[in-house]
N, C-alpha and C positions, 0 to 999 in steps of 0.2 A: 565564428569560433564555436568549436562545439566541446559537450564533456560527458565520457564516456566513465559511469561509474560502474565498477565490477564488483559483483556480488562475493562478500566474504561469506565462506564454506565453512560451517563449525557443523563437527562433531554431533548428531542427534538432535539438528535443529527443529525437526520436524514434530511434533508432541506425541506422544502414548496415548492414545484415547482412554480416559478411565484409569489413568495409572496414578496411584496416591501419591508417590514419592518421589518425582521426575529428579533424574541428575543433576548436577551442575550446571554439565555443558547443556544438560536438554533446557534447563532453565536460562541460560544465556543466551541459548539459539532463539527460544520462541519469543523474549524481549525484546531483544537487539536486531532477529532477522522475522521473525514469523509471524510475532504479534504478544497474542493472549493466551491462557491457560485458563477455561473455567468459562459454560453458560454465561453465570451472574459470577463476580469478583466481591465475595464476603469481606468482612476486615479483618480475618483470619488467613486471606487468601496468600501464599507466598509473595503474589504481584503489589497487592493493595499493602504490606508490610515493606517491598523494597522500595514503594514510591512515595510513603512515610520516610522511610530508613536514608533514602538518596543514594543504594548502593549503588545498582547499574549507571547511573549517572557518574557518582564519584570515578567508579570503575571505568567509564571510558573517558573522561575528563583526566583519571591518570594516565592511561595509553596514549593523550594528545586526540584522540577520537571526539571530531567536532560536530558528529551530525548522526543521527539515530533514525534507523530507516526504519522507526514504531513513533506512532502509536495508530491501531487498526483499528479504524472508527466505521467497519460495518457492521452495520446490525446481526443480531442473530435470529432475522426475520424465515429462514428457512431449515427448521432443527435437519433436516435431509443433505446439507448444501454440503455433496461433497468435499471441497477444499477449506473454506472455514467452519459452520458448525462442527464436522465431523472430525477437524482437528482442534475446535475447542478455542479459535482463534477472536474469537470478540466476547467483548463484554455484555451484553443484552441486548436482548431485544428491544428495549426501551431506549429511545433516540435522548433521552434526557439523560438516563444513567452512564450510558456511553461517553455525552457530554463532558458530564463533570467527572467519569472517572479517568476521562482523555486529558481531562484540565490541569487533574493531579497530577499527573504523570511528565505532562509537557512542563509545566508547573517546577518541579521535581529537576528535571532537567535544567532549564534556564537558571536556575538557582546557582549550578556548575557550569555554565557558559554552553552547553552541548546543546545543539539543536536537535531539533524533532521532523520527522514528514506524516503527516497522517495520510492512510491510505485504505482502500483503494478506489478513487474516486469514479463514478457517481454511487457505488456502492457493491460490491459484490456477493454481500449477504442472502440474500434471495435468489442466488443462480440453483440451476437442477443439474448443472456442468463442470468443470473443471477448467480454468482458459490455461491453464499451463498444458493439458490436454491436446486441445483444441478449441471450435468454435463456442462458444460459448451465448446464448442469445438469452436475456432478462425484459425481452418486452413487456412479456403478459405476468412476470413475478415482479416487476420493479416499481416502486413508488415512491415518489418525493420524501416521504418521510425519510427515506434514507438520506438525505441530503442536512436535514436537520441538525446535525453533530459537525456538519462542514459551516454549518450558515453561521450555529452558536460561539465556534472556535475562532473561525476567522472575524466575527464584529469583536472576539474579545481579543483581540489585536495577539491572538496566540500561536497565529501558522507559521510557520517559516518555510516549509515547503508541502506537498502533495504532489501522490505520485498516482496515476492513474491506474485503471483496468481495461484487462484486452476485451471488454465485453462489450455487447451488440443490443442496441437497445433503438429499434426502428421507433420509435416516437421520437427519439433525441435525434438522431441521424440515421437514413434508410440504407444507407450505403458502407458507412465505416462503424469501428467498435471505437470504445470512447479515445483509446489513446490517437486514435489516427484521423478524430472527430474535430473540426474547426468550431461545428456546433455548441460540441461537449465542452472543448477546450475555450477558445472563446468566448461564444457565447451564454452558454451557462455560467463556467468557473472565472472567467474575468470576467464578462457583463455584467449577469446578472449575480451572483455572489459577489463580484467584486474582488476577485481576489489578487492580487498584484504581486505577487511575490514567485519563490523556485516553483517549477511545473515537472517534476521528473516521471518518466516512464517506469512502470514492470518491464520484468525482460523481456529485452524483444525477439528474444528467442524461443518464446513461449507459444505451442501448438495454436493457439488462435493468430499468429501473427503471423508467424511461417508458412504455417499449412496455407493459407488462405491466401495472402496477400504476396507471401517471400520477401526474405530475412532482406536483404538491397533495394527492394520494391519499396516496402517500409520504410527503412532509414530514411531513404531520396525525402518522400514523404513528411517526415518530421521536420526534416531541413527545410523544404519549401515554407513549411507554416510555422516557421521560426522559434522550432523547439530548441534549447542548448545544451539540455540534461536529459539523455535518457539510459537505461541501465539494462547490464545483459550481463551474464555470466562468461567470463572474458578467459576461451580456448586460442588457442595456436591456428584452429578450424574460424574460431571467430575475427581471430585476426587476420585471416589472409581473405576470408569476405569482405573485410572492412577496406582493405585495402586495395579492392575492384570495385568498389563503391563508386560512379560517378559524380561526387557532389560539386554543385555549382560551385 
């Protein structure tokens, strides 16, 4: 049995770089779908005040919305990194601050029954690419430290889910990027962290998955290594793929 979640589309999810007073919707988008707003997260910050306040929470807790596909625990180890620094999507560079400002937030949530997934595992912070793009390869930028905010969250019994990145990191696996990695997934995120709980995918629609490997290539793929969640932004185009899909 598998579960195909489809990415909800709001309005400006994507953030303004450098813009003082994001809108509504751009503040719901970059919570709920994107991530963060802001290098470092002051305690003036609108995010560090709604995870006080318990608005976003309450607010999907009203909607029946039981799982929050934030909080984005990769570092802000590459001020250059196209898709997260340049949109402002984590909290620090600092694997500690990130931590505990991940803590509050998942924290914030449980309080209202809504779950959380931190992402994007083993870290996408330090790429010089974009994997919605395309290939995306972190060998020579990537380091354990990024891992640190996954290690401190999961011992503190706070994850409920994690969702991977389509990125490529020949020390972890020479051949696959981490969602399509037995290595990554196995062996690091269950072995060695230990982590036992949801495993969900970035979309697998995303230029490093298709271009490379192809959108049914992939799927087959997760199915064999016993993925049961993974996520794509769900067209008419993607549904008639899916449905030539050979799965066992």
């Amino acid at each position: 049995m598998w579960l195909l979640l489809s990415a909800l589309l709001i309005s400006g999810c994507v953030g303004k770089p450098h813009a003082m007073e994001p809108g509504l919707d751009e503040k719901i988008g970059q919570m709920l779908m994107v991530g963060f707003r802001g290098m470092t997260v002051s305690e003036s910050h609108f995010i560090a005040e709604d995870i006080r306040q318990r608005r976003l929470a309450a607010t999907l807790a009203d909607l029946g919305i039981g799982l929050n596909m934030a909080p984005v625990v990769d570092l802000c180890s590459n001020p250059d990194n196209p898709v997260i620094a340049k949109y402002e999507r984590c909290f620090s560079a600092d694997p500690n601050q990130v931590s505990a400002q991940a803590a509050a937030y998942i924290d914030a949530h449980h309080q209202l029954g809504v779950l959380t997934t931190l992402k994007h595992f083993p870290g996408h912070g330090s790429s010089r690419s974009d994997s919605h793009q395309g290939f995306t390869d972190i060998t020579t930028t990537w380091s354990e430290t990024e891992l640190i905010p996954y290690r401190c969250l999961i011992a503190g019994g706070r994850v409920d889910a994690i969702m991977t990145a389509h990125v490529f990191n020949a020390r972890l696996d020479d051949c696959y990027p981490a969602t399509l990695s037995k290595n990554v997934i196995t062996g690091l995120l269950r072995g060695e962290l230990g982590f036992d709980g949801v495993v969900i995918s970035d979309d697998m629609q995303m230029g490093a998955i298709v271009d490379h490997f192809g959108f049914e290539t992939a799927i087959v793929r997760l199915w064999r290594r016993g993925w049961i969640c993974w996520c794509s932004v769900t067209t008419w185009t993607t549904m008639k793929k899916l449905s030539r899909v050979p799965l066992p």
